[in-house]
C-alpha positions in Angstrom: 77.9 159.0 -51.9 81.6 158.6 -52.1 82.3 161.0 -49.4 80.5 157.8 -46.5 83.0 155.4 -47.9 85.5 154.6 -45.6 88.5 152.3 -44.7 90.7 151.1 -41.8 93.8 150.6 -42.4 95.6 148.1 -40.2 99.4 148.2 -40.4 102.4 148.7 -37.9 105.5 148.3 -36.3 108.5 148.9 -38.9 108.1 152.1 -42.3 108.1 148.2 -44.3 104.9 148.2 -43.5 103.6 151.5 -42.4 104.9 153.4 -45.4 103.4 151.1 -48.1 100.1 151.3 -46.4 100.7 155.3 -46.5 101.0 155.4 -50.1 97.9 153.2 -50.6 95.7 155.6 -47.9 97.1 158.4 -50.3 95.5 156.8 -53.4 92.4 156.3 -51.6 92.0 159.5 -49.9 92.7 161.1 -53.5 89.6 159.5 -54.5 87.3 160.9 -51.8 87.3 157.6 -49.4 87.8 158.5 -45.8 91.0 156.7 -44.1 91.3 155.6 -40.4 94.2 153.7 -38.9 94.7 151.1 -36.4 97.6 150.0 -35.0 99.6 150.1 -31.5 101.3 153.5 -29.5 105.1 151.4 -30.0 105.3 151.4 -33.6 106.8 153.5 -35.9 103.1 154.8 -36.7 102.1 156.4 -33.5 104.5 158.8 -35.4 104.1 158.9 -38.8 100.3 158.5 -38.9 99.1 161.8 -37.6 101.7 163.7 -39.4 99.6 162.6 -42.6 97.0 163.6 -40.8 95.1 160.2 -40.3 93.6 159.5 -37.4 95.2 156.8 -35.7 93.4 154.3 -33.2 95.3 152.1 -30.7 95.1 148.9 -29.3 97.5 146.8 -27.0 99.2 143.7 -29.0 102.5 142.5 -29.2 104.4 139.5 -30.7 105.1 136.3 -29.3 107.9 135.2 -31.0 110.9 134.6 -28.1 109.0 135.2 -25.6 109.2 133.4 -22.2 106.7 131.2 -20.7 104.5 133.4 -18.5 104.2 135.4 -21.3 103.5 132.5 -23.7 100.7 131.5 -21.0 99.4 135.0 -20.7 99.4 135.5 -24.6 95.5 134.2 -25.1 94.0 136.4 -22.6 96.0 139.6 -24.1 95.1 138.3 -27.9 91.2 138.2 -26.2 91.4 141.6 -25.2 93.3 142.8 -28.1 90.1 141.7 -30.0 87.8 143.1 -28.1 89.7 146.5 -28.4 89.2 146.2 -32.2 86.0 145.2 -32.0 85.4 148.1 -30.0 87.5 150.4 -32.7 85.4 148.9 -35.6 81.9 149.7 -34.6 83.1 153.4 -33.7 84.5 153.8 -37.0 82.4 151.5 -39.1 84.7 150.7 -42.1 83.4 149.6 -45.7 86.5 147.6 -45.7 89.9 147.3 -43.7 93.4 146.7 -45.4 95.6 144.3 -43.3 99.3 145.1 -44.2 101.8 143.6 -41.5 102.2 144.2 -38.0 100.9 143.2 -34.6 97.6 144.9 -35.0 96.8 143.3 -38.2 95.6 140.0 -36.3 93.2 141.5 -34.3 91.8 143.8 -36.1 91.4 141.6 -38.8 89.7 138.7 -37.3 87.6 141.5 -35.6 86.5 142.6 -38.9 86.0 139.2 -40.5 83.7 138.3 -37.2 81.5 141.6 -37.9 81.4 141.1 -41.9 83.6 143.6 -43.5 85.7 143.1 -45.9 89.1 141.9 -45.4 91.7 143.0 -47.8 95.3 141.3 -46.9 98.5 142.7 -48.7 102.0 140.6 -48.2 105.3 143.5 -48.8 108.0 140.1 -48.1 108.4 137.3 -50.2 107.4 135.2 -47.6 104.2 135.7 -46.0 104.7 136.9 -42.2 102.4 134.7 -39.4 99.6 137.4 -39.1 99.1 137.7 -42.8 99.1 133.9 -43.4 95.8 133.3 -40.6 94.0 136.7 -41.8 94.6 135.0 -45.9 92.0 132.0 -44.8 89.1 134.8 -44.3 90.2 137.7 -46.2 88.1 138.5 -49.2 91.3 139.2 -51.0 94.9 138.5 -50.6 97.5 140.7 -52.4 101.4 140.2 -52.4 104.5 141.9 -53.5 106.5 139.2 -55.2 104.5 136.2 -56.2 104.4 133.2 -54.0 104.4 134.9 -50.4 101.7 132.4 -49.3 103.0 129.0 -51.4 99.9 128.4 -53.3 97.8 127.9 -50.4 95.3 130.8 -51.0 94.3 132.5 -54.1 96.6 135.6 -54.6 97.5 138.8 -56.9 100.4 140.2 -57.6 100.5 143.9 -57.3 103.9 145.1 -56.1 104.7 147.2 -53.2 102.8 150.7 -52.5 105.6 153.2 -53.1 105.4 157.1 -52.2 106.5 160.3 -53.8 109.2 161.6 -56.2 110.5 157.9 -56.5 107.7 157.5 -58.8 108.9 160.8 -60.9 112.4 159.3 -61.7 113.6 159.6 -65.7 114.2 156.2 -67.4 117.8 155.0 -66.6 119.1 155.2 -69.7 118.4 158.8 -69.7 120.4 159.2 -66.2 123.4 157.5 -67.6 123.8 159.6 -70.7 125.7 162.3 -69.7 127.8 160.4 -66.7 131.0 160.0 -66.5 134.1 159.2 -64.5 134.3 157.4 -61.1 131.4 155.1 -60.3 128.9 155.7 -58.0 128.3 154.2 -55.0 125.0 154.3 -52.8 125.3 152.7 -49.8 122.2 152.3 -47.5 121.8 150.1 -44.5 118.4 151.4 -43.5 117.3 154.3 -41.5 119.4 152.6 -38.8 122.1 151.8 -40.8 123.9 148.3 -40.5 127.4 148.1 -38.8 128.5 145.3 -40.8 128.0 147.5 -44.2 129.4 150.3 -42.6 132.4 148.7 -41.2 133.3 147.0 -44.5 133.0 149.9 -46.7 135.3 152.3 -45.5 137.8 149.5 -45.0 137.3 148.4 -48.9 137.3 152.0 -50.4 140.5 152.9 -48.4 142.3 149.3 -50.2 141.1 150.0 -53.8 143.7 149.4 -56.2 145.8 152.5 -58.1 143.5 153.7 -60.7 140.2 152.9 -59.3 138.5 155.5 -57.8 134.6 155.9 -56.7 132.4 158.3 -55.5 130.5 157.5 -52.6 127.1 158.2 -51.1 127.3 156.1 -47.4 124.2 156.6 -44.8 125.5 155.0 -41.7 122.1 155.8 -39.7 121.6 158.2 -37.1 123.7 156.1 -34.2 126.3 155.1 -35.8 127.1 158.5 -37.3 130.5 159.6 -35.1 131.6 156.2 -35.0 131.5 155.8 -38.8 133.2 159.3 -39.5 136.1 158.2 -37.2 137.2 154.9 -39.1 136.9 157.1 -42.7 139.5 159.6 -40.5 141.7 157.0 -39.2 141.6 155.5 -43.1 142.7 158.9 -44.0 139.7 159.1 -46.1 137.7 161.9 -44.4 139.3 164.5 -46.6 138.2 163.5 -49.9 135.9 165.4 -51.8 134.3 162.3 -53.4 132.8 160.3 -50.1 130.2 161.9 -48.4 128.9 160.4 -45.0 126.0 161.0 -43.7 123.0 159.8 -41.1 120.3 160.0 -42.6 118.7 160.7 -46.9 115.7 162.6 -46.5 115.2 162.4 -50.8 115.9 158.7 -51.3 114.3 159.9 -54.9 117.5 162.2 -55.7 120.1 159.4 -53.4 118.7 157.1 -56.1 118.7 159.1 -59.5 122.5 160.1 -58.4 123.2 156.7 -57.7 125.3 154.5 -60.8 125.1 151.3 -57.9 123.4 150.8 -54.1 124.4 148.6 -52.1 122.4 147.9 -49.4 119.5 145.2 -47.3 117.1 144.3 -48.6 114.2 145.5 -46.8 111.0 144.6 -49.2 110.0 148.4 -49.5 113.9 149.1 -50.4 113.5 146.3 -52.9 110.3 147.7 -54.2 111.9 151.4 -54.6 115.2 149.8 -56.3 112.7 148.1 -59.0 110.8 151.4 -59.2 114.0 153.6 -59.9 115.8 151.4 -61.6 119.3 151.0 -60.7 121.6 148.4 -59.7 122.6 146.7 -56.4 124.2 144.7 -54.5 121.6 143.4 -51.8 123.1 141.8 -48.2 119.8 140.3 -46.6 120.0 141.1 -42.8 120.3 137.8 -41.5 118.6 137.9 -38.4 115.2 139.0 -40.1 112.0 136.4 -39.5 112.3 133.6 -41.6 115.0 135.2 -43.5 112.5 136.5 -45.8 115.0 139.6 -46.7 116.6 136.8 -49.0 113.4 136.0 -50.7 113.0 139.8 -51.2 116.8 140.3 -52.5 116.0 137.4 -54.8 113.1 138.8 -57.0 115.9 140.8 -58.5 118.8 138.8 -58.5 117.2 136.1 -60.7 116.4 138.6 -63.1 120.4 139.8 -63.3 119.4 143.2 -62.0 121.1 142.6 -58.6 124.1 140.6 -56.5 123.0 138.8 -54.2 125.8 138.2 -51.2 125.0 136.8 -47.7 126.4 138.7 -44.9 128.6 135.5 -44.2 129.8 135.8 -47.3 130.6 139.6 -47.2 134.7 140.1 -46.7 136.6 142.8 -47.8 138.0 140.7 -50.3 134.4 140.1 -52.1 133.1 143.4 -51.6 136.5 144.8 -53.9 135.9 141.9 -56.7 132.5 142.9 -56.9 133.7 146.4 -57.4 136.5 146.3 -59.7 135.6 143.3 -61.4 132.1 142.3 -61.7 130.3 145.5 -61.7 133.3 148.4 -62.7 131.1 149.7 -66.0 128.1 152.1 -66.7 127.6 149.9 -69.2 127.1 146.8 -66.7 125.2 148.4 -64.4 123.3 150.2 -66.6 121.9 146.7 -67.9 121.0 145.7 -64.8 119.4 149.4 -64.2 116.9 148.3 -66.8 116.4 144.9 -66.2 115.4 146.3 -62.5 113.1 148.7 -64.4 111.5 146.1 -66.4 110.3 144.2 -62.8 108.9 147.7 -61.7 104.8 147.7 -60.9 104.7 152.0 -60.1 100.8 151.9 -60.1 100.9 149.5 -57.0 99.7 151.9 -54.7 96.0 152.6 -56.7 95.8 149.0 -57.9 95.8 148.1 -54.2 93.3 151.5 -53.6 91.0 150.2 -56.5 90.8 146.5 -54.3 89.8 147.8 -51.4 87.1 149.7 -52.7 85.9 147.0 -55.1 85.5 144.6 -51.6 83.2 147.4 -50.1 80.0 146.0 -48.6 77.2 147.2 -50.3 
């Protein structure tokens, strides 16, 4: 019996979306449910999909936002046949239920499904519900989010956190990480898989102007592009030498970057977010501030207001701040520890099966 169950996962574009609905397809496949995915040959899942070895449907969809005015009067006729190649995905795989998490394909498919009557489960990662997720929350049969208050009150919600993968999950308490540490501080510093320039282009400045005494030891993924360009300004700060700053373009084991880590600075992504809480550590979040309806600041804020992050607006961000913040404000283990367990305390690590355990409770029968 539980071998016919099956669900379609709907989710796309950017790992903020694709890798939380990963973690959930784990949880469900570990429970004997079949797992199919749709989403669109651009996105990061064309990729990352049949690596896990799920099969991955495609349909043609993109967003409208900034577009010009041809494409603007075009855009009903592509949503129309972006619908029909849902429809057309649905009744070849016949899903129990589909699972909506973010991305262009999420529209479609979901009214698709809600117009054949299966089950519509919607999860929200942000703290502020993206455009797709807000119309498929009128006719999904559930509507999950991250934070608490993604949609405003307008539908009926549950707060379950965001799916998180791997050895993230497996991390020791913090307390227990801080016992034995000691001398310079350590710094994390993560701008994404892509990095961000203006992180990258701060730090090296602020690390090379630290006062006498102060030393820290620093972690800094610039992102794969940015790699030579970022080694050259820690050379011409005559910091490329030290034993204590490692720079690199990429962390494969974000588990071990955050168990080293004493404080991460870094966006604040709502999967990043999520894995801070999870591991328990402290950071300083800068919110990229071009992201849709800035919703990175929502994200950074679920910790903040708890005092188990800084928040600090890019515009805000000068060399200046950045060195108060790290030899005043947050220059202890003892500090940062605190907020390592406040960050703890806001953690929800069974995300991933509480959102598996939805999707087959919504099952037709």
């Amino acid at each position: 019996m539980s071998s016919a169950r099956k669900v379609l996962i709907m989710a796309g574009g950017t790992g903020g979306h694709v890798f939380p609905a990963l973690a959930t397809a784990d949880c469900l496949r570990q429970q004997g449910t079949a797992v199919e995915w749709l989403g669109t040959a651009a996105g990061i899942e064309a990729e990352v999909v049949p690596a896990a070895d799920i099969k991955l449907h495609c349909i043609d969809v993109k967003g409208l936002r900034g577009k010009g005015r041809l494409s603007l009067l075009l855009a009903p006729f592509k949503l129309l046949f972006a619908l029909y190649q849902a429809w057309q995905v649905l009744r070849k795989v016949k899903p129990d239920a589909v699972l909506g998490m973010g991305g262009f394909a999420s529209g479609p498919g979901g009214l698709a499904a809600w117009l054949t009557g299966v089950p519509v489960v919607v999860h929200e990662q942000n703290a502020y519900a993206g455009m797709t997720n807000k119309i498929l929350s009128k006719m999904a049969t559930r509507v999950l989010e991250a934070f608490g208050g993604a949609f405003q009150g307008k539908v009926s919600t549950q707060v379950v956190g965001n799916p998180v993968r791997g050895n993230i999950l497996k991390l020791p308490e913090p307390k227990q990480r801080f016992e034995q540490r000691q001398g310079a501080i350590r710094l994390l510093v993560v701008g994404g898989s892509l990095g961000a320039k203006a992180i990258n282009d701060l730090v090296p400045q602020v690390i090379a102007q630290l006062p006498e005494g102060i030393e820290l030891e620093v972690w800094h993924q610039v992102g794969k592009r940015n790699l030579t360009e970022a080694q050259q300004l820690y050379a011409a700060l005559g910091l490329s030498e030290r034993d204590t700053i490692r720079v690199v373009p990429f962390i494969e084991r974000m588990d071990e970057a955050y168990g080293w880590a004493d404080l991460v600075l870094c966006r604040a992504g709502a999967l990043t977010v999520s894995e801070l809480s999870i591991a328990g550590v402290a950071s300083v979040l800068v919110p990229f501030p071009y992201a849709v309806d800035d919703h990175q600041t929502g994200n950074a804020r679920f910790l903040s207001e708890a005092g188990a992050a800084l928040l600090v607006q890019q515009t805000e961000l000068s060399q200046n701040r950045l060195t108060n913040i790290l030899t005043e404000q947050l220059n202890t283990r003892e500090t940062l520890l605190g907020m390592a367990e406040k960050s703890r305390h806001l953690a929800q690590p069974e995300a991933s099966q509480t959102v598996a355990d939805i999707c087959l409770e919504v099952m037709k029968k």
